[in-house]
C-alpha positions in Angstrom: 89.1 99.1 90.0 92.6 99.6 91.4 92.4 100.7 95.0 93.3 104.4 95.9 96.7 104.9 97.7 95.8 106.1 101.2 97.2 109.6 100.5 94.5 110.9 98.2 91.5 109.0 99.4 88.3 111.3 100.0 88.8 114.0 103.1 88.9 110.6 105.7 91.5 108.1 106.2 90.2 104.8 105.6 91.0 102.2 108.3 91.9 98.3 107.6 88.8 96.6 106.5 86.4 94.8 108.5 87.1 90.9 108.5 85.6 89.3 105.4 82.8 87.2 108.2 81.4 90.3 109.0 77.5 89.6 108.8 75.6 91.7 106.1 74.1 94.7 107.7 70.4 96.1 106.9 69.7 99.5 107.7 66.9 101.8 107.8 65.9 103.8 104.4 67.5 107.5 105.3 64.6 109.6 104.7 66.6 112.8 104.5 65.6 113.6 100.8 63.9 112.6 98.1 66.4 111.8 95.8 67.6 108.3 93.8 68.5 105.3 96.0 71.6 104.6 94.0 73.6 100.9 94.5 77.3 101.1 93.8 78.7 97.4 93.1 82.5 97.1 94.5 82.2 99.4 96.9 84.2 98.4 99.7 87.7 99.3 97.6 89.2 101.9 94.9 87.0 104.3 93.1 83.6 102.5 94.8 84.9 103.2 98.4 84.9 107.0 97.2 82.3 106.8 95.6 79.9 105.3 98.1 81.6 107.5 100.7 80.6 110.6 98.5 77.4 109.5 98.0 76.6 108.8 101.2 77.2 112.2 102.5 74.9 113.7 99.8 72.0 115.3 100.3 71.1 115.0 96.9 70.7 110.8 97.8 68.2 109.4 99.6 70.2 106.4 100.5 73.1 104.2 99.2 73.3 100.6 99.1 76.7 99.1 98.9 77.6 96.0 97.3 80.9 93.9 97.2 82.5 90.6 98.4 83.4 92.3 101.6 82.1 94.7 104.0 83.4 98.3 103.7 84.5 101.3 105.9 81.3 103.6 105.2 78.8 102.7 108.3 75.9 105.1 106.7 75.4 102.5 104.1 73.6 99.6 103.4 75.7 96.6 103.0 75.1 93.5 101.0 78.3 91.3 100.8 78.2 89.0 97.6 80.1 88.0 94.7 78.5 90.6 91.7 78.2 87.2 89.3 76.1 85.8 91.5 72.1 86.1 90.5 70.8 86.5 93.9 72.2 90.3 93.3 69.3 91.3 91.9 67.0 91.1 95.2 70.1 93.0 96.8 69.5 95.7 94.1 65.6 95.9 94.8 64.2 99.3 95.6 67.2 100.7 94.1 66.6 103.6 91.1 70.8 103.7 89.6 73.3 101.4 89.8 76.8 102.3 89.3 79.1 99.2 88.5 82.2 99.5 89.3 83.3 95.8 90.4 86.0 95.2 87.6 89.6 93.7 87.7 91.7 95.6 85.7 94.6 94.3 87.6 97.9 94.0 85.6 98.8 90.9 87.8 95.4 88.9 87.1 95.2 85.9 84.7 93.7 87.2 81.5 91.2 84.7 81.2 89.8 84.9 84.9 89.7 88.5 84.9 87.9 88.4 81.4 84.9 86.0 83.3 85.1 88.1 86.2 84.8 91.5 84.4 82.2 90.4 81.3 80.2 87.8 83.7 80.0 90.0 86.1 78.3 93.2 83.8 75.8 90.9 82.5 74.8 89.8 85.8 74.0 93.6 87.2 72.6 94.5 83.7 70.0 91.4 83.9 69.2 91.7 87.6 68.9 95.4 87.0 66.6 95.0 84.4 64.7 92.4 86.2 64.0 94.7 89.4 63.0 97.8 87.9 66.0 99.5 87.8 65.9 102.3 85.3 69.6 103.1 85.2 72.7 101.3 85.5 76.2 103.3 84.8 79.2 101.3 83.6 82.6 102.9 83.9 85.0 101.5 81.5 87.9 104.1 79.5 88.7 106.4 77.3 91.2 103.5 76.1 88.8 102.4 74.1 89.2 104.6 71.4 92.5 103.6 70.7 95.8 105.0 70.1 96.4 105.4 66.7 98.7 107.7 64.9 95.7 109.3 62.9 93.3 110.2 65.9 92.0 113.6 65.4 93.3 115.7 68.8 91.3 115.8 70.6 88.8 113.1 69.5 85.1 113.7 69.5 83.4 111.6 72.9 81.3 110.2 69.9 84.3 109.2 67.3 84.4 105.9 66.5 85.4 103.0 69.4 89.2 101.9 67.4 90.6 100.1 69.9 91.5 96.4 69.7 92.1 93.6 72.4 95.7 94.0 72.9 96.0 96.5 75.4 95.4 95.1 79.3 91.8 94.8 79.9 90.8 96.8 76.9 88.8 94.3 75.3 87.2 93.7 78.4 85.8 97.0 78.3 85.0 97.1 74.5 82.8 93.8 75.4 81.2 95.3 78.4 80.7 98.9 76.3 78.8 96.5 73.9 77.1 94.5 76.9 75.7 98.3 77.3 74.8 99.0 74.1 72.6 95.7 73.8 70.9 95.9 77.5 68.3 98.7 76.8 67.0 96.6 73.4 67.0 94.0 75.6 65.5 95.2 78.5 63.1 98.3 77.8 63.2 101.0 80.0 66.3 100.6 80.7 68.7 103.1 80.1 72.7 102.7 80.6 75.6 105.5 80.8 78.9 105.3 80.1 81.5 107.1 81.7 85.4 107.2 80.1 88.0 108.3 82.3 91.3 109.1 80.2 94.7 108.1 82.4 93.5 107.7 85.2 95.8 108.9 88.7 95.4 108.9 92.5 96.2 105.3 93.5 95.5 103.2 90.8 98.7 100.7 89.3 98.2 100.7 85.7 100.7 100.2 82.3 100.2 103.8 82.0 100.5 105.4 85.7 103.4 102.6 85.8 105.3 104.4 82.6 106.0 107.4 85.1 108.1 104.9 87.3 111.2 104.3 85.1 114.1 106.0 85.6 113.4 107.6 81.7 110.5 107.9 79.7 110.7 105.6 76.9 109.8 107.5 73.3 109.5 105.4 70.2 110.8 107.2 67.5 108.4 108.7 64.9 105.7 108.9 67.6 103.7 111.6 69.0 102.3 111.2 72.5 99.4 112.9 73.8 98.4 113.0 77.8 95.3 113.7 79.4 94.9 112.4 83.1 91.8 112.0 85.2 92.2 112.3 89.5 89.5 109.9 91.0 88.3 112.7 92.3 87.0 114.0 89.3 85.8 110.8 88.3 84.1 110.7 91.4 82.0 113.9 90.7 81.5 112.2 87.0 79.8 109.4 88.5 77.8 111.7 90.5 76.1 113.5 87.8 75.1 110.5 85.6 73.8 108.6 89.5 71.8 112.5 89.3 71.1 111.8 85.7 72.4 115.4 85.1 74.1 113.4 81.7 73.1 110.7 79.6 74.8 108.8 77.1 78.8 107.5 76.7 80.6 110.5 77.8 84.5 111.2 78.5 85.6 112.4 81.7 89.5 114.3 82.4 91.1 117.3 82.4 90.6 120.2 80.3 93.1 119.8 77.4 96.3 117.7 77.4 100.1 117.6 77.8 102.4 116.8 74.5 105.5 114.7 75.7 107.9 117.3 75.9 105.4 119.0 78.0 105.8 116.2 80.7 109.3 116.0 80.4 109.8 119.3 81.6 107.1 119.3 84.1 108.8 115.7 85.5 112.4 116.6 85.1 112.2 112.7 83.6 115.2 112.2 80.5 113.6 110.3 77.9 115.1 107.3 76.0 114.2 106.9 72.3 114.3 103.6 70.3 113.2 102.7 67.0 109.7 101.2 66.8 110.5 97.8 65.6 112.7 97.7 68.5 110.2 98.7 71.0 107.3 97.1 70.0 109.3 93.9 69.5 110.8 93.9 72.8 107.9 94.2 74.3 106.1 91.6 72.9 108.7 88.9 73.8 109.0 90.1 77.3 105.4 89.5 77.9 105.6 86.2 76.1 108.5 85.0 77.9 106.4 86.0 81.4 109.0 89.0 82.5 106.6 91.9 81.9 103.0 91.8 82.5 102.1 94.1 80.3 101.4 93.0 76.5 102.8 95.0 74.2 99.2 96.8 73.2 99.7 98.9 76.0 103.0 100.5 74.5 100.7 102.1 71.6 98.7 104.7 74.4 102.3 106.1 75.3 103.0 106.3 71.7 100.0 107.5 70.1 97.4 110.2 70.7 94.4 109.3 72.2 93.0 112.7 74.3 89.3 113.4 73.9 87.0 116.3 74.2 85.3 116.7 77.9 82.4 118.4 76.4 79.1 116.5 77.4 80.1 116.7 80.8 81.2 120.5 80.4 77.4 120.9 79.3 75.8 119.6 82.1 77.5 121.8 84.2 80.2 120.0 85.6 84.2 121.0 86.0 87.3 119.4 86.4 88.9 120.5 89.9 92.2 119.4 88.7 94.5 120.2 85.5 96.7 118.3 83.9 99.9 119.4 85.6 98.0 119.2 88.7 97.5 115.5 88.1 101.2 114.6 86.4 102.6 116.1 89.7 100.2 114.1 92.3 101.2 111.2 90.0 104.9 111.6 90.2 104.8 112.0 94.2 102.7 108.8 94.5 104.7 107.2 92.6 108.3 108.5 93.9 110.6 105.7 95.3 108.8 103.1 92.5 111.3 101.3 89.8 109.4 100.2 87.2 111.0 98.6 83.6 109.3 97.8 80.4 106.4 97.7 82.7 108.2 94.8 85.4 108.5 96.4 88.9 111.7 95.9 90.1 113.4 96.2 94.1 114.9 98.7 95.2 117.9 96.5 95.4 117.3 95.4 91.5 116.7 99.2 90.4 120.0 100.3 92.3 122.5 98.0 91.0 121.2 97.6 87.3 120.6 101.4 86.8 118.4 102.8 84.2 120.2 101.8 80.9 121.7 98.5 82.4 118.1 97.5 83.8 116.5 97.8 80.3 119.8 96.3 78.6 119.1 93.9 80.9 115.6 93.0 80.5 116.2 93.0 76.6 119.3 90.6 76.9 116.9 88.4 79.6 114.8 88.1 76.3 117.4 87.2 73.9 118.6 84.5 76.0 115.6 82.6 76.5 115.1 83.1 72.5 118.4 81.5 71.4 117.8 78.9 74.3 114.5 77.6 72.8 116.4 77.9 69.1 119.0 76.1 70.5 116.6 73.3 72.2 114.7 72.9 68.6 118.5 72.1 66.9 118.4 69.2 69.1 
Protein backbone atom coordinates (compact mmCIF):
# COMPACT_ATOMS: atom_id res chain seq x y z
CA UNK A 1 0.00 0.00 0.00
CA UNK A 2 0.92 3.62 -0.84
CA UNK A 3 2.45 5.36 2.08
CA UNK A 4 0.34 8.02 4.02
CA UNK A 5 1.45 11.67 3.50
CA UNK A 6 2.85 12.80 6.88
CA UNK A 7 -0.10 15.20 7.39
CA UNK A 8 -2.73 12.67 8.15
CA UNK A 9 -0.86 9.85 9.68
CA UNK A 10 -2.35 8.51 13.02
CA UNK A 11 -2.23 11.31 16.17
CA UNK A 12 1.97 10.93 16.00
CA UNK A 13 4.38 12.11 13.59
CA UNK A 14 6.33 9.37 12.16
CA UNK A 15 10.12 10.00 12.15
CA UNK A 16 12.68 8.70 9.20
CA UNK A 17 12.87 5.04 9.36
CA UNK A 18 15.39 3.07 11.13
CA UNK A 19 18.28 1.94 8.77
CA UNK A 20 17.28 -1.20 6.83
CA UNK A 21 20.50 -3.28 9.09
CA UNK A 22 18.65 -2.75 11.96
CA UNK A 23 18.69 -6.28 13.74
CA UNK A 24 15.25 -8.01 14.25
CA UNK A 25 13.94 -7.25 17.61
CA UNK A 26 12.04 -9.94 20.00
CA UNK A 27 10.03 -8.76 22.63
CA UNK A 28 8.11 -9.98 25.49
CA UNK A 29 4.32 -11.23 24.90
CA UNK A 30 2.38 -7.97 26.47
CA UNK A 31 0.11 -9.71 28.82
CA UNK A 32 -2.20 -6.72 29.24
CA UNK A 33 -5.34 -8.66 27.84
CA UNK A 34 -6.59 -11.45 26.55
CA UNK A 35 -7.33 -10.71 23.27
CA UNK A 36 -5.89 -12.06 19.54
CA UNK A 37 -2.13 -11.71 18.81
CA UNK A 38 -2.72 -10.31 15.41
CA UNK A 39 0.46 -10.04 12.72
CA UNK A 40 0.17 -7.26 10.28
CA UNK A 41 2.53 -7.96 7.09
CA UNK A 42 4.02 -4.45 5.67
CA UNK A 43 3.85 -2.82 8.55
CA UNK A 44 6.63 -0.50 8.65
CA UNK A 45 4.88 1.87 5.74
CA UNK A 46 1.27 3.21 4.44
CA UNK A 47 -1.89 1.72 5.79
CA UNK A 48 0.36 -1.12 7.94
CA UNK A 49 2.27 1.64 9.84
CA UNK A 50 -1.36 2.85 11.02
CA UNK A 51 -2.43 -0.04 11.40
CA UNK A 52 0.17 -1.63 13.65
CA UNK A 53 0.40 1.67 15.45
CA UNK A 54 -3.41 1.38 16.18
CA UNK A 55 -3.27 -1.90 17.18
CA UNK A 56 -0.64 -1.60 19.33
CA UNK A 57 -2.28 0.84 21.55
CA UNK A 58 -5.33 -1.37 21.89
CA UNK A 59 -6.41 -2.84 24.70
CA UNK A 60 -8.55 -5.08 22.93
CA UNK A 61 -4.92 -6.90 21.56
CA UNK A 62 -2.84 -8.79 23.36
CA UNK A 63 0.16 -8.19 21.30
CA UNK A 64 1.13 -7.25 17.68
CA UNK A 65 3.74 -8.68 15.61
CA UNK A 66 5.05 -6.68 12.82
CA UNK A 67 6.27 -7.86 9.66
CA UNK A 68 8.03 -6.14 6.63
CA UNK A 69 11.42 -5.82 4.86
CA UNK A 70 12.42 -3.09 7.17
CA UNK A 71 12.12 -2.24 10.70
CA UNK A 72 9.29 0.27 11.57
CA UNK A 73 8.67 3.34 13.96
CA UNK A 74 6.19 1.45 16.49
CA UNK A 75 8.83 0.25 19.43
CA UNK A 76 5.67 -1.63 21.28
CA UNK A 77 5.83 -4.21 18.66
CA UNK A 78 7.38 -7.24 17.69
CA UNK A 79 9.45 -6.97 14.72
CA UNK A 80 10.41 -9.57 12.15
CA UNK A 81 12.18 -8.03 9.04
CA UNK A 82 11.76 -10.34 5.94
CA UNK A 83 10.71 -10.31 2.50
CA UNK A 84 6.65 -11.73 2.82
CA UNK A 85 7.53 -14.31 -0.29
CA UNK A 86 9.88 -15.81 1.62
CA UNK A 87 8.67 -19.27 3.49
CA UNK A 88 10.53 -18.82 6.58
CA UNK A 89 7.44 -16.33 7.37
CA UNK A 90 5.51 -18.81 8.60
CA UNK A 91 7.75 -19.46 11.96
CA UNK A 92 7.64 -15.50 12.18
CA UNK A 93 3.75 -15.80 12.14
CA UNK A 94 3.76 -18.64 14.99
CA UNK A 95 1.70 -18.00 18.05
CA UNK A 96 -0.17 -15.50 16.05
CA UNK A 97 -4.34 -15.92 15.95
CA UNK A 98 -5.08 -13.08 12.61
CA UNK A 99 -3.06 -11.96 10.14
CA UNK A 100 -3.72 -8.89 8.25
CA UNK A 101 -1.80 -8.62 4.83
CA UNK A 102 -1.23 -5.69 3.70
CA UNK A 103 2.31 -6.05 1.88
CA UNK A 104 1.07 -5.14 -1.80
CA UNK A 105 2.62 -2.81 -4.55
CA UNK A 106 -0.02 -1.07 -6.11
CA UNK A 107 2.41 1.48 -7.20
CA UNK A 108 1.62 3.25 -10.54
CA UNK A 109 5.48 3.47 -11.23
CA UNK A 110 6.22 -0.40 -10.73
CA UNK A 111 6.80 -2.84 -13.67
CA UNK A 112 3.53 -4.73 -14.18
CA UNK A 113 5.02 -7.98 -14.15
CA UNK A 114 7.23 -7.55 -10.95
CA UNK A 115 4.49 -6.08 -9.05
CA UNK A 116 2.10 -8.93 -10.29
CA UNK A 117 4.96 -11.68 -8.57
CA UNK A 118 5.35 -9.54 -5.80
CA UNK A 119 1.57 -8.97 -5.02
CA UNK A 120 0.20 -12.77 -6.02
CA UNK A 121 3.48 -14.61 -4.67
CA UNK A 122 3.48 -12.82 -1.91
CA UNK A 123 -0.54 -13.70 -0.77
CA UNK A 124 0.13 -17.25 -1.33
CA UNK A 125 2.97 -17.31 0.79
CA UNK A 126 1.01 -15.76 4.10
CA UNK A 127 -2.04 -17.83 3.17
CA UNK A 128 0.22 -21.20 3.17
CA UNK A 129 2.38 -20.37 6.17
CA UNK A 130 -0.82 -19.17 7.78
CA UNK A 131 -2.43 -22.20 7.31
CA UNK A 132 0.55 -24.23 8.19
CA UNK A 133 0.91 -22.56 11.87
CA UNK A 134 -2.44 -22.65 13.04
CA UNK A 135 -3.52 -19.45 12.14
CA UNK A 136 -7.32 -19.30 12.01
CA UNK A 137 -7.66 -16.00 10.18
CA UNK A 138 -5.86 -14.13 7.68
CA UNK A 139 -7.50 -10.70 6.29
CA UNK A 140 -6.64 -9.56 2.81
CA UNK A 141 -7.34 -5.97 1.84
CA UNK A 142 -7.73 -5.59 -1.85
CA UNK A 143 -10.76 -2.86 -3.47
CA UNK A 144 -13.87 -2.02 -4.18
CA UNK A 145 -12.28 -1.71 -7.83
CA UNK A 146 -13.02 -4.93 -8.30
CA UNK A 147 -16.40 -4.68 -9.07
CA UNK A 148 -15.88 -2.74 -11.92
CA UNK A 149 -17.08 0.33 -13.53
CA UNK A 150 -19.57 -0.28 -15.79
CA UNK A 151 -22.28 1.83 -17.11
CA UNK A 152 -25.07 -0.70 -15.87
CA UNK A 153 -23.94 -1.03 -12.11
CA UNK A 154 -26.84 -0.84 -9.94
CA UNK A 155 -26.04 2.43 -7.47
CA UNK A 156 -25.10 1.58 -5.05
CA UNK A 157 -24.00 -2.03 -5.70
CA UNK A 158 -24.76 -4.80 -3.27
CA UNK A 159 -21.09 -5.80 -1.25
CA UNK A 160 -22.21 -9.26 -2.67
CA UNK A 161 -22.94 -8.28 -6.54
CA UNK A 162 -21.08 -9.97 -8.78
CA UNK A 163 -16.84 -9.29 -9.01
CA UNK A 164 -17.10 -7.45 -12.99
CA UNK A 165 -13.96 -6.07 -13.15
CA UNK A 166 -11.30 -7.08 -15.74
CA UNK A 167 -7.34 -6.77 -15.72
CA UNK A 168 -7.05 -3.52 -17.34
CA UNK A 169 -7.16 -1.14 -14.65
CA UNK A 170 -3.62 -0.73 -12.56
CA UNK A 171 -3.26 -3.59 -10.23
CA UNK A 172 -6.80 -4.71 -10.51
CA UNK A 173 -6.18 -8.00 -11.70
CA UNK A 174 -3.84 -8.34 -9.07
CA UNK A 175 -6.48 -8.09 -6.69
CA UNK A 176 -9.19 -10.21 -8.51
CA UNK A 177 -6.27 -13.10 -8.41
CA UNK A 178 -5.50 -12.55 -4.80
CA UNK A 179 -9.61 -12.22 -4.00
CA UNK A 180 -9.64 -15.75 -5.65
CA UNK A 181 -6.28 -16.80 -3.80
CA UNK A 182 -8.91 -16.14 -0.81
CA UNK A 183 -11.66 -17.81 -1.95
CA UNK A 184 -9.50 -21.13 -2.58
CA UNK A 185 -7.34 -20.97 0.89
CA UNK A 186 -10.08 -22.21 3.38
CA UNK A 187 -10.88 -25.45 0.86
CA UNK A 188 -7.49 -25.74 0.94
CA UNK A 189 -6.58 -25.36 4.29
CA UNK A 190 -9.58 -26.17 6.80
CA UNK A 191 -10.08 -24.10 9.55
CA UNK A 192 -9.04 -21.45 7.94
CA UNK A 193 -11.09 -18.65 7.48
CA UNK A 194 -10.20 -15.38 5.27
CA UNK A 195 -11.91 -11.69 5.18
CA UNK A 196 -11.94 -9.42 2.69
CA UNK A 197 -12.00 -5.84 3.19
CA UNK A 198 -12.82 -3.34 -0.06
CA UNK A 199 -11.97 0.09 0.41
CA UNK A 200 -13.70 2.35 -2.45
CA UNK A 201 -11.22 5.56 -3.52
CA UNK A 202 -9.13 5.48 -1.20
CA UNK A 203 -7.51 9.20 0.32
CA UNK A 204 -5.00 10.31 2.97
CA UNK A 205 -1.60 9.86 1.31
CA UNK A 206 -1.98 7.30 -1.10
CA UNK A 207 -0.79 8.20 -5.18
CA UNK A 208 -3.24 6.41 -7.15
CA UNK A 209 -4.99 6.90 -11.04
CA UNK A 210 -7.86 7.96 -9.07
CA UNK A 211 -6.61 10.37 -6.08
CA UNK A 212 -4.20 11.50 -9.19
CA UNK A 213 -7.54 12.67 -11.38
CA UNK A 214 -8.02 15.45 -8.61
CA UNK A 215 -4.52 16.92 -9.69
CA UNK A 216 -5.28 18.33 -13.17
CA UNK A 217 -6.03 21.64 -13.66
CA UNK A 218 -9.83 20.23 -14.92
CA UNK A 219 -11.58 17.29 -14.41
CA UNK A 220 -11.77 15.35 -17.54
CA UNK A 221 -15.61 14.05 -18.26
CA UNK A 222 -16.16 11.68 -21.15
CA UNK A 223 -19.24 12.55 -22.69
CA UNK A 224 -22.27 10.18 -22.13
CA UNK A 225 -20.87 9.13 -18.83
CA UNK A 226 -22.05 9.23 -15.35
CA UNK A 227 -19.55 9.25 -12.62
CA UNK A 228 -20.10 8.17 -9.22
CA UNK A 229 -17.67 8.86 -6.02
CA UNK A 230 -17.34 7.32 -2.81
CA UNK A 231 -13.96 7.81 -0.96
CA UNK A 232 -12.50 6.00 2.00
CA UNK A 233 -9.86 8.07 4.65
CA UNK A 234 -7.27 5.40 5.92
CA UNK A 235 -8.56 6.14 8.82
CA UNK A 236 -11.58 4.52 8.34
CA UNK A 237 -10.01 1.78 6.83
CA UNK A 238 -8.02 1.51 9.73
CA UNK A 239 -10.96 0.96 12.06
CA UNK A 240 -12.29 -1.62 9.14
CA UNK A 241 -9.35 -3.64 9.65
CA UNK A 242 -9.84 -3.50 13.24
CA UNK A 243 -13.14 -5.12 13.42
CA UNK A 244 -12.43 -8.12 11.15
CA UNK A 245 -8.58 -8.52 13.38
CA UNK A 246 -11.65 -8.53 16.39
CA UNK A 247 -13.61 -10.72 14.12
CA UNK A 248 -16.62 -8.39 14.78
CA UNK A 249 -17.24 -9.24 10.66
CA UNK A 250 -16.76 -12.01 8.52
CA UNK A 251 -16.86 -12.39 4.92
CA UNK A 252 -15.89 -9.89 1.75
CA UNK A 253 -17.22 -6.64 2.98
CA UNK A 254 -16.96 -2.87 1.50
CA UNK A 255 -15.61 -0.23 3.50
CA UNK A 256 -16.23 4.04 2.73
CA UNK A 257 -18.33 6.61 3.31
CA UNK A 258 -21.90 6.67 3.73
CA UNK A 259 -23.41 7.43 0.24
CA UNK A 260 -21.54 9.13 -2.64
CA UNK A 261 -20.90 12.24 -4.69
CA UNK A 262 -22.32 12.49 -8.52
CA UNK A 263 -19.73 14.58 -10.65
CA UNK A 264 -21.34 17.78 -10.46
CA UNK A 265 -21.39 17.32 -6.82
CA UNK A 266 -17.46 17.46 -6.86
CA UNK A 267 -17.26 20.01 -9.14
CA UNK A 268 -18.84 22.41 -6.92
CA UNK A 269 -17.36 21.12 -3.79
CA UNK A 270 -13.62 21.50 -5.75
CA UNK A 271 -14.30 24.64 -7.60
CA UNK A 272 -12.42 22.23 -10.49
CA UNK A 273 -13.89 23.20 -14.41
CA UNK A 274 -14.37 20.07 -16.12
CA UNK A 275 -13.23 19.30 -19.73
CA UNK A 276 -15.49 16.93 -21.75
CA UNK A 277 -14.41 14.87 -24.75
CA UNK A 278 -16.05 12.31 -26.68
CA UNK A 279 -15.33 8.68 -25.58
CA UNK A 280 -13.56 7.37 -28.58
CA UNK A 281 -11.34 10.27 -28.06
CA UNK A 282 -10.67 9.63 -24.45
CA UNK A 283 -10.38 6.19 -24.24
CA UNK A 284 -8.14 6.24 -27.41
CA UNK A 285 -5.78 8.78 -26.16
CA UNK A 286 -5.34 7.07 -23.37
CA UNK A 287 -4.45 3.92 -24.58
CA UNK A 288 -1.63 5.20 -26.88
CA UNK A 289 -0.17 7.37 -24.18
CA UNK A 290 0.33 4.41 -22.05
CA UNK A 291 1.63 2.49 -24.97
CA UNK A 292 3.97 4.94 -26.11
CA UNK A 293 5.38 5.03 -22.20
CA UNK A 294 4.17 8.93 -21.45
CA UNK A 295 1.42 7.95 -18.90
CA UNK A 296 1.61 5.27 -16.57
CA UNK A 297 -1.70 4.69 -16.26
CA UNK A 298 -3.39 2.17 -18.85
CA UNK A 299 -6.39 3.26 -20.09
CA UNK A 300 -8.67 0.76 -17.72
CA UNK A 301 -8.32 3.09 -15.13
CA UNK A 302 -10.19 5.91 -17.16
CA UNK A 303 -13.51 3.66 -16.83
CA UNK A 304 -13.73 4.24 -12.64
CA UNK A 305 -13.93 8.08 -13.37
CA UNK A 306 -16.37 7.37 -16.01
CA UNK A 307 -18.60 4.79 -14.68
CA UNK A 308 -20.38 4.15 -11.43
CA UNK A 309 -18.92 1.83 -9.18
CA UNK A 310 -20.20 3.03 -5.35
CA UNK A 311 -21.24 0.14 -3.06
CA UNK A 312 -23.41 -0.32 -0.06
CA UNK A 313 -21.32 -0.10 3.47
CA UNK A 314 -23.86 -2.30 5.03
CA UNK A 315 -22.09 -5.39 6.61
CA UNK A 316 -19.84 -3.19 8.29
CA UNK A 317 -22.81 -0.78 9.36
CA UNK A 318 -24.19 -4.14 11.03
CA UNK A 319 -21.45 -4.95 13.10
CA UNK A 320 -21.57 -1.80 14.66
CA UNK A 321 -19.06 0.16 13.07
CA UNK A 322 -19.17 4.00 11.48
CA UNK A 323 -17.53 6.01 9.15
CA UNK A 324 -15.83 9.14 10.95
CA UNK A 325 -15.59 10.89 7.72
CA UNK A 326 -18.15 11.87 4.82
CA UNK A 327 -17.59 12.15 1.54
CA UNK A 328 -17.04 15.98 1.34
CA UNK A 329 -15.00 15.50 4.37
CA UNK A 330 -12.69 13.30 2.33
CA UNK A 331 -12.85 15.26 -1.32
CA UNK A 332 -11.69 18.24 0.70
CA UNK A 333 -8.59 16.46 2.69
CA UNK A 334 -7.95 15.11 -0.83
CA UNK A 335 -7.83 18.39 -2.65
CA UNK A 336 -5.47 19.99 0.19
CA UNK A 337 -2.98 17.02 -0.03
CA UNK A 338 -2.98 17.22 -3.26
CA UNK A 339 -2.75 21.19 -3.74
CA UNK A 340 0.44 22.41 -5.63
CA UNK A 341 0.37 18.74 -7.74
CA UNK A 342 0.05 18.93 -11.82
CA UNK A 343 -0.96 15.93 -12.96
CA UNK A 344 -2.10 15.13 -16.94
CA UNK A 345 -3.77 12.13 -18.44
CA UNK A 346 -2.39 10.66 -15.35
CA UNK A 347 1.66 11.89 -16.18
CA UNK A 348 2.93 14.19 -13.29
CA UNK A 349 4.31 17.03 -14.58
CA UNK A 350 6.88 20.07 -12.94
CA UNK A 351 5.92 22.84 -11.81
CA UNK A 352 7.91 24.40 -14.50
CA UNK A 353 6.04 21.85 -17.25
CA UNK A 354 2.40 22.69 -15.64
CA UNK A 355 3.12 26.56 -15.78
CA UNK A 356 4.25 27.04 -19.17
CA UNK A 357 1.92 24.40 -21.02
CA UNK A 358 -1.27 25.35 -19.06
CA UNK A 359 -4.22 23.15 -18.69
CA UNK A 360 -5.57 22.96 -22.34
CA UNK A 361 -2.00 23.33 -23.91
CA UNK A 362 -0.55 20.52 -21.52
CA UNK A 363 -3.28 18.02 -22.67
CA UNK A 364 -3.00 19.36 -26.41
CA UNK A 365 0.24 18.61 -25.72
CA UNK A 366 0.28 15.23 -24.47
CA UNK A 367 -2.18 14.17 -27.28
CA UNK A 368 0.08 15.81 -30.13
CA UNK A 369 3.27 13.94 -28.18
CA UNK A 370 1.10 10.87 -29.17
CA UNK A 371 0.36 11.63 -32.66
CA UNK A 372 3.93 12.24 -33.44
CA UNK A 373 5.32 9.16 -32.34
CA UNK A 374 2.28 7.42 -34.31
CA UNK A 375 3.02 8.97 -37.76
CA UNK A 376 6.81 8.51 -36.92
CA UNK A 377 6.46 4.64 -36.62
CA UNK A 378 3.96 4.85 -39.93
CA UNK A 379 6.49 6.73 -41.43
CA UNK A 380 9.52 4.27 -40.44
CA UNK A 381 7.23 1.17 -41.80
CA UNK A 382 7.01 3.27 -45.51
CA UNK A 383 10.64 2.76 -45.52
Amino acid sequence: MSSPDPQVRAARNLTDPAPESTPEEKRPRSSRGRGPVVAVTGAATGIGELLTAHLAASDAIKQVIAIDERRGEVTEATWHILDVRDPAIAEKLRGANVVVHLALDLDLETDPAARTAYNVRGTQTVLTAAAAVGVHRVVLCTSAMVYGALADNDVPLSEDAELRATAEATGVGDLLEIERLGRRAPRAHPGLNVTVVRPTVLVGGTDTALTRYFESPRLLVVAGSRPTWQFCHVEDLVTALEYAALEKIDGEFAVGCDGWLEQEEVEELSGVRRMELPSAVALGAAARLHRIGLTPSPAGDLAYTMHPWVVSVSRLHDAGWRPKWTNEEVLGALLEEVEGRHTLAGRRLGRKDATAAGAAGATVALLGAAAVVRRARKARRRI
